[in-house]
C-alpha positions in Angstrom: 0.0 0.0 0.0 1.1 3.1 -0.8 0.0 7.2 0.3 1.6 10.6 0.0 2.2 12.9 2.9 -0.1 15.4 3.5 1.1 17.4 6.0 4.0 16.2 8.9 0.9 14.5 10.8 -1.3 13.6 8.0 -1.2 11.2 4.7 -3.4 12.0 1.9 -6.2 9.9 0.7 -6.7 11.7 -3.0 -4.4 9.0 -3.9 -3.9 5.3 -2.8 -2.3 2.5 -4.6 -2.8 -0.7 -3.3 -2.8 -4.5 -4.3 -6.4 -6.2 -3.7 -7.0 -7.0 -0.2 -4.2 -5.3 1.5 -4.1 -5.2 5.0 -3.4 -1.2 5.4 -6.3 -0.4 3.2 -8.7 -2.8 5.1 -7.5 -0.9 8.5 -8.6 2.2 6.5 -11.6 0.9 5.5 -12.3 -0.8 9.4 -12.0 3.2 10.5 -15.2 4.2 8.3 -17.6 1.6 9.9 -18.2 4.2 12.6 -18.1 7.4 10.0 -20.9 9.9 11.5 -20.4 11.6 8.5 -21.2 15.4 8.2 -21.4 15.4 12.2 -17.5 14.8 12.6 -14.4 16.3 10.7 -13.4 14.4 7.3 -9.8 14.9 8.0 -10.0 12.9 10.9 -10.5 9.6 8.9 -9.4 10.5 5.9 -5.8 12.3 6.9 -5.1 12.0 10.3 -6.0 8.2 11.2 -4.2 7.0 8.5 -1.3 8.7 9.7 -2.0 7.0 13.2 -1.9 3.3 11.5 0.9 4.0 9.6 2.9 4.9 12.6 1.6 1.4 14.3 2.2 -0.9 11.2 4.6 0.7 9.5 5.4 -2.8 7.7 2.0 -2.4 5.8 2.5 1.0 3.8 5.2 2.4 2.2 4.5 6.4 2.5 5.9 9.0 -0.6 7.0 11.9 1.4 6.8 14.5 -2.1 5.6 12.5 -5.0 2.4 11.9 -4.9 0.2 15.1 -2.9 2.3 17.6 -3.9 1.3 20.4 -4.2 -0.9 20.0 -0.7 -3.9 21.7 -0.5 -2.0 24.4 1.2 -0.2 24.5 -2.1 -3.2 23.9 -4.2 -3.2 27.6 -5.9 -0.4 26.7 -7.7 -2.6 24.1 -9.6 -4.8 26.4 -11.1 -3.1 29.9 -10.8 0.1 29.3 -10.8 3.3 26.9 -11.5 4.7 24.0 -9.5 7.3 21.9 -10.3 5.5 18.6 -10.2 8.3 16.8 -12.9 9.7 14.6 -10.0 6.0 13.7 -8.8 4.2 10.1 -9.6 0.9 12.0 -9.8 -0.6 15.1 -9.0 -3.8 15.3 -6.6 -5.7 18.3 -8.7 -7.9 19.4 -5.7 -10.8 20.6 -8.1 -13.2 21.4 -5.2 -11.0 24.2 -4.7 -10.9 26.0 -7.7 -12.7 28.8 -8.4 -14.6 28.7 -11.6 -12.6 31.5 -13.3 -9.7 29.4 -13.4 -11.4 26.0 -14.6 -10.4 25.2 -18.0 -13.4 25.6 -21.1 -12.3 23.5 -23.5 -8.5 22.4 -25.5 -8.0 26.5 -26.5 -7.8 26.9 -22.7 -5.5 24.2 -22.0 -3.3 25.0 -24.7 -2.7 28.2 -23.6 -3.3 28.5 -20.1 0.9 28.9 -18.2 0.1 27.2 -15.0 0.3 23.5 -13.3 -2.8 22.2 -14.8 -1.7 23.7 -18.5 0.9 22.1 -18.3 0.2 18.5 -16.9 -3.1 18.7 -19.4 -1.0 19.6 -22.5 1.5 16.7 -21.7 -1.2 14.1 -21.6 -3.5 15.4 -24.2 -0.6 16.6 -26.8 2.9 14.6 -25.3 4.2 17.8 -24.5 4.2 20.4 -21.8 4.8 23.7 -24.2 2.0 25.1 -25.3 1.0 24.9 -29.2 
């Protein structure tokens, strides 16, 4: 099982890898039986407990400390309005709750010309290349 770092006491659920069945990600799972949902903080399960189990069996995950939730939600501007330097990174978390609509892309003449994180990770997917055509 693998998760990124969220924050120094935190992991980062926008992205898990895991084989079928493994044991951290059942311990994960075992956490949300007791979910009250809206009536208790998200980032309790989904950040912070993690972090917990990870500490207690740290045999069962394999945490990436940069390359995978970077940029943080702290960070998440930079997604949309800005430029991170996400080259060294195994996947980017895009945090689209958080953007405001003026920033969300409107079609392939956006992403092709839009200079920020998203513009570019868009453009290398859709085209094979991170400069703009």
């Amino acid at each position: 099982m693998v998760m990124g770092r969220e924050q120094p006491n935190a992991l980062c659920n926008g992205i898990m890898l895991a084989r079928k069945g493994a044991q951290f990600l059942r311990l994960i799972l075992e956490l949300y039986k007791s979910y009250q949902g809206e009536a208790e903080e998200w980032g309790a399960r989904a950040n912070r407990m993690p972090h917990s189990l990870a500490i207690r069996y740290p045999q069962l995950i394999h945490v990436e400390e940069n390359s995978l939730d970077r940029p943080n939600w702290k960070q998440s501007r930079a997604i949309y309005d800005g430029l991170y330097n996400w080259t060294a990174n195994y996947a980017v978390h895009l945090w689209v709750r958080k953007w405001p609509d003026k920033f969300r892309p409107q079609g392939a003449d956006d992403i092709r010309a839009v200079n920020t994180t998203l513009g570019e990770i868009s453009r290398l997917v859709l085209y094979g290349a991170i400069d703009p055509r």
